[in-house]
C-alpha positions in Angstrom: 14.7 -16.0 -33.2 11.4 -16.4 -34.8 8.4 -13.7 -34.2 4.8 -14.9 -35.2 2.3 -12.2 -35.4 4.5 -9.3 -36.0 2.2 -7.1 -37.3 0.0 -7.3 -33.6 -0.5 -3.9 -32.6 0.5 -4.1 -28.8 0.4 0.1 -28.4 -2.6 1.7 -31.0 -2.5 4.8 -32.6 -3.7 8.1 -31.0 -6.6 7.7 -33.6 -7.9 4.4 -32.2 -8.0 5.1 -28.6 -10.7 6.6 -26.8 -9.0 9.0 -25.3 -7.0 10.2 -28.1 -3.5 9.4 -26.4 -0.9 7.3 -28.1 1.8 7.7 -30.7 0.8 8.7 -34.5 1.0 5.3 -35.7 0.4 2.0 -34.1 3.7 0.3 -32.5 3.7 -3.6 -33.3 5.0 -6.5 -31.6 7.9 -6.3 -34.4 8.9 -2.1 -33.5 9.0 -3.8 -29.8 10.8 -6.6 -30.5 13.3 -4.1 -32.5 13.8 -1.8 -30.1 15.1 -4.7 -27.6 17.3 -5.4 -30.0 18.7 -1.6 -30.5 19.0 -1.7 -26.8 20.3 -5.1 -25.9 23.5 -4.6 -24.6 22.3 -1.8 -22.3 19.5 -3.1 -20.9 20.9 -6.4 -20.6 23.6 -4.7 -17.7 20.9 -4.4 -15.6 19.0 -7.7 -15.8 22.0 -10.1 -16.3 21.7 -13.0 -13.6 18.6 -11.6 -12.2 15.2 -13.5 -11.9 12.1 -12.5 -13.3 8.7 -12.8 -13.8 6.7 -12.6 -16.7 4.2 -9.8 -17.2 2.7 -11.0 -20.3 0.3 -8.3 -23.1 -0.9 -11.0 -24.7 -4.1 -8.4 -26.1 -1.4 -5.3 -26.2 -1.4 -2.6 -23.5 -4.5 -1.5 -23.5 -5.9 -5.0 -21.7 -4.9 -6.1 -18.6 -1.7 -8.2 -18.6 -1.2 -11.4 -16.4 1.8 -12.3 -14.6 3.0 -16.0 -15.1 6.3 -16.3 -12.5 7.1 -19.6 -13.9 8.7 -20.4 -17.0 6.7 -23.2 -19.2 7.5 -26.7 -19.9 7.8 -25.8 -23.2 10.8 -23.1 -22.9 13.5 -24.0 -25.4 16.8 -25.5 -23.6 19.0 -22.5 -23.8 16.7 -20.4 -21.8 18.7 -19.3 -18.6 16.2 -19.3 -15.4 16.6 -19.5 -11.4 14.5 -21.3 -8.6 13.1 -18.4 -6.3 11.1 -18.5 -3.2 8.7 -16.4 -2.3 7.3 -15.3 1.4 4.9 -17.6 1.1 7.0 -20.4 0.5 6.2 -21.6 -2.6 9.1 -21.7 -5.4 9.1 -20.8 -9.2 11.6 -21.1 -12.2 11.6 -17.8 -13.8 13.6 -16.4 -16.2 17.0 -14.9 -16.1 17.4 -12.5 -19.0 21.3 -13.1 -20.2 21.7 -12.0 -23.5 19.4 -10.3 -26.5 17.8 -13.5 -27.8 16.1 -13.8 -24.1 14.4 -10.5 -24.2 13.1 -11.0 -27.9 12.4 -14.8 -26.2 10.1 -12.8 -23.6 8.1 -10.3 -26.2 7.1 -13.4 -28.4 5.3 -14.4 -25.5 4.0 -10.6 -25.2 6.0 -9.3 -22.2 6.4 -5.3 -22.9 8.5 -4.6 -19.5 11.0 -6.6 -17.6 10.8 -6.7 -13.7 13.9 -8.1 -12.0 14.6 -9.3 -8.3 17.3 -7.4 -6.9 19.5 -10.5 -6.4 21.7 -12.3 -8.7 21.2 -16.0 -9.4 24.5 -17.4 -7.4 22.4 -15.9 -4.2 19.1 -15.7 -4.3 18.8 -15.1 -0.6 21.0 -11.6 -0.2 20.3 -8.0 -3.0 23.2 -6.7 -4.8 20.9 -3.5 -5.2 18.9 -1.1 -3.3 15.8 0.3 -5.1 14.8 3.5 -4.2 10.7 3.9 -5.7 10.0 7.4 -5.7 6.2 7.3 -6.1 4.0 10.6 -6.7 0.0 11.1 -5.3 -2.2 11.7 -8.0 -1.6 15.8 -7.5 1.8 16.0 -7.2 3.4 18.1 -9.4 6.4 16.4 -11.8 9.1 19.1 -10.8 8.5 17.7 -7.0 9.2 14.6 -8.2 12.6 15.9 -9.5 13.3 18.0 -6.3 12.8 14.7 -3.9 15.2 12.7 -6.1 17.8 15.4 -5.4 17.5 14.8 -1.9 17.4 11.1 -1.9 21.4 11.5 -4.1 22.3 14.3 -0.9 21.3 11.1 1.2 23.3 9.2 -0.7 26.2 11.0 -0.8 25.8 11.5 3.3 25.8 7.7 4.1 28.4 6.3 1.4 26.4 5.2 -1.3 26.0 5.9 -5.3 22.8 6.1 -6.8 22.0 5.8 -10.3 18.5 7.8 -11.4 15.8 6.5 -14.0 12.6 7.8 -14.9 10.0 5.1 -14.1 8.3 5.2 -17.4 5.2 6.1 -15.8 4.9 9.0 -13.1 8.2 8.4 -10.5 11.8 8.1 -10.7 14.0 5.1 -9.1 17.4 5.3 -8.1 19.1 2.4 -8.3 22.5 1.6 -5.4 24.2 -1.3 -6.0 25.8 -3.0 -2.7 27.8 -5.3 -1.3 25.3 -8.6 -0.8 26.1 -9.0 2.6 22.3 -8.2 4.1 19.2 -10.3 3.8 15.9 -8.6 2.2 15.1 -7.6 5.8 18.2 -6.0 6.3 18.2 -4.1 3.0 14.3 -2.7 3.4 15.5 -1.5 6.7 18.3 0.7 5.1 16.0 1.5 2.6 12.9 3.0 5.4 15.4 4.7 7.3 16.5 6.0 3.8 13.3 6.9 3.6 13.1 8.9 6.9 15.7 10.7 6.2 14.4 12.1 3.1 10.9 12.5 5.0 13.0 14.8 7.7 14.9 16.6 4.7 11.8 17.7 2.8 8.5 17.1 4.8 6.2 19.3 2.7 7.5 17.1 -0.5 8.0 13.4 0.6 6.8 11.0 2.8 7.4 7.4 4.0 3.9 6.7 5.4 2.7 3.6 4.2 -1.1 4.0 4.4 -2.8 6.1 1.8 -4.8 8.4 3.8 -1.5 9.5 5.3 0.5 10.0 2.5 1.5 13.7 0.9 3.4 14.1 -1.9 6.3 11.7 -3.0 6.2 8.5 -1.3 9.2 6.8 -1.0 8.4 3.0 -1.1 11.0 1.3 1.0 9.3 -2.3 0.7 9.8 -2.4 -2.7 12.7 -3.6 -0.9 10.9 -6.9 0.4 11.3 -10.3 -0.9 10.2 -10.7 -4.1 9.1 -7.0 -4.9 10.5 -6.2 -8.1 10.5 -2.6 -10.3 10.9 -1.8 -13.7 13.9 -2.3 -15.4 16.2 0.4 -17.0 15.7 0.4 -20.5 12.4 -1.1 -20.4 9.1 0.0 -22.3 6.4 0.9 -20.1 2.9 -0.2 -20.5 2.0 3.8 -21.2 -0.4 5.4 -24.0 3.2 6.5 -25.9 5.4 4.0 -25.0 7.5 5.6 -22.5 10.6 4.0 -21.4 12.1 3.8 -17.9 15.0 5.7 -19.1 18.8 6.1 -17.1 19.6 9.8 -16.4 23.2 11.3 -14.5 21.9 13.2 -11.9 22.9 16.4 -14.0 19.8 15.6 -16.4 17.4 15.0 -13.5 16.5 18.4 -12.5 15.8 19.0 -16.6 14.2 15.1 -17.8 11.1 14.9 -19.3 9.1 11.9 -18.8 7.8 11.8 -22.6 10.8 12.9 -23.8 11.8 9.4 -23.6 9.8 6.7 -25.9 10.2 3.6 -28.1 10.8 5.9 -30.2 13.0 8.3 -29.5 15.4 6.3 -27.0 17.4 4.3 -29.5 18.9 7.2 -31.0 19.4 8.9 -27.6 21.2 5.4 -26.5 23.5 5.1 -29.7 24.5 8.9 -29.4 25.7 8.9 -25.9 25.8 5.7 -24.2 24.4 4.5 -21.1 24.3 6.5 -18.3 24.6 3.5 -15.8 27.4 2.0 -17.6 29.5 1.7 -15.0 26.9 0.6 -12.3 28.7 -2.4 -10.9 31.6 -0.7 -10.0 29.7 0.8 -7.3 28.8 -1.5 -4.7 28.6 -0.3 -0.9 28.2 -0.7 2.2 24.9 -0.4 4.4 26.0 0.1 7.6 25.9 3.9 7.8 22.2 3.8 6.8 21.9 0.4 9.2 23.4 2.9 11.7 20.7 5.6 11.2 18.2 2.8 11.6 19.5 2.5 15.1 19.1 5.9 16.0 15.3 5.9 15.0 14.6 3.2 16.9 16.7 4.4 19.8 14.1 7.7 19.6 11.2 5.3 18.9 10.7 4.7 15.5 10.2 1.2 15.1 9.3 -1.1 11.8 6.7 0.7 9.4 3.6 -1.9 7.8 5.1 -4.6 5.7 2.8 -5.3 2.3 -0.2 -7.6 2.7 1.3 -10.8 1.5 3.7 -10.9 4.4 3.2 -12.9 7.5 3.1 -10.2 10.6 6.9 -9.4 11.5 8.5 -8.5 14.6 7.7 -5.5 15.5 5.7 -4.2 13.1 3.0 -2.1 13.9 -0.6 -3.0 13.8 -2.1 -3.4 10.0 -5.2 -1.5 10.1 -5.8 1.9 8.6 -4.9 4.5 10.9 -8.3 6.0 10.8 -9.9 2.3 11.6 -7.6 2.1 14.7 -9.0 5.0 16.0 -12.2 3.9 16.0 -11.8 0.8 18.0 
């Protein structure tokens, strides 16, 4: 694989910035395309088969990246990719990250992070995985973070189903639950909102699943990161940060204990070669939805109904008017 530029600084020094932050020397499009290669195999688990877009740093991380979800003309002829669809309607070839030379494929072209569908490419229509996006307000404390996570593994555990903690590489944790792809993406972002609930009911000072803003507390948990064509963060991935945080796999021993900046470009090789990956054994963990399906039922037996799908999706059935709660009052 060849790399032009390789000296591009895609994350500057503390010294450069502004704001002081960053590592103590610059990281360049080589260090990034070096520590894909330290951490092929591993990250590889988690985006083999799987569509993507690309979120291109063109400028490094300090400028605004662009997201390009189709794969150019010009793509070499070994390049894997799948045809999705999106809600919309419209259709894209995007890539499908199979092997090493496909990541170091993607950073020539300046992607720093690698943002999968949660389906595989023999079916496009039905998740193998249900992403759990536990996403902190600006205030919220990073040990709350940690405590909500416990409580989405007890819910878990309660309904059947094995998740498998990251950091985000930013603020938030994901858990990760593989499962059997027998549900559409309506079917699996309804497990995933009564998922949420559940948490919501468990620790309502800590987590919420409100949708707008102004109603949110603490850590929301963002079940329609479960909708078509949503995608997170892979494991392994380095995050757009000042220091080049990854989104790193934990056990849910290290959880309660993890350090977001403990876990960098830097620092996540060594901690990969020295005791594996966490999520090794992932796909041997697919289940079933129906017990959280089941608790779906039950809230809208009681009257819970759908939640507010995102913006870019035609109104559903159901679904509750899309205006700001504090707007509705006032008409």
């Amino acid at each position: 694989m060849r790399l032009s530029s390789p000296s591009k600084v895609f994350f500057p020094a503390a010294a450069d910035r502004d704001d002081g932050l960053g590592p103590e020397r610059a990281i360049t499009k080589l260090d990034l395309a070096e520590y894909y290669v330290a951490v092929a195999d591993a990250a590889v688990l988690h985006l083999r088969e799987r569509p993507g877009s690309l979120k291109r740093f063109v400028d490094g991380v300090t400028k605004k990246p662009f997201f390009q979800k189709r794969v150019p003309d010009s793509a070499p002829d070994w390049l894997q990719t799948a045809t999705v669809k999106f809600p919309s309607g419209r259709e894209a070839r995007e890539l499908v990250v199979n092997d090493g030379a496909h990541l170091i494929w993607a950073v020539q072209l300046g992607v720093v992070d690698f943002n999968p569908w949660p389906v595989r490419r023999a079916d496009l229509d039905h998740p193998d995985e249900l992403r759990v996006d536990l996403d902190p307000q600006p205030d919220v404390p990073w040990n709350d973070v940690r405590k909500v996570a416990m409580v989405v593994k007890d819910v878990l555990d309660d309904h059947g189903l094995v998740g498998f903690p990251k950091t985000s590489g930013s603020r938030g944790i994901h858990v990760n639950v593989r499962i059997e792809p027998k549900w559409d993406f309506t079917g699996v972002r309804r497990a995933a909102l009564a998922l949420a609930r559940e948490v919501e009911r468990r620790v309502p000072e800590l987590a919420t699943s409100k949708w707008w803003k102004e109603e949110r507390h603490g850590v929301f948990l963002d079940y329609n990161q479960n909708a078509r064509d949503r995608t997170v963060a892979s494991a392994w991935s380095v995050r757009p940060t000042p220091d080049a945080r990854v989104s790193m796999p934990l056990t849910w021993d290290q959880v309660p204990d993890a350090e977001l900046g403990d876990f960098r470009l830097d620092t996540v090789p060594a901690l990969l070669a020295a005791h594996g990956d966490p999520h090794a054994a992932i796909d041997e963990h697919a289940g079933s939805l129906e017990q959280l399906l089941d608790l779906s039922r039950r809230d809208e037996e009681q009257g819970l109904g759908d939640a507010p799908w995102p913006p870019n999706f035609a109104k559903q059935k159901g679904e509750p008017k899309r205006v700001q709660p504090s707007r509705a009052k006032k008409e």
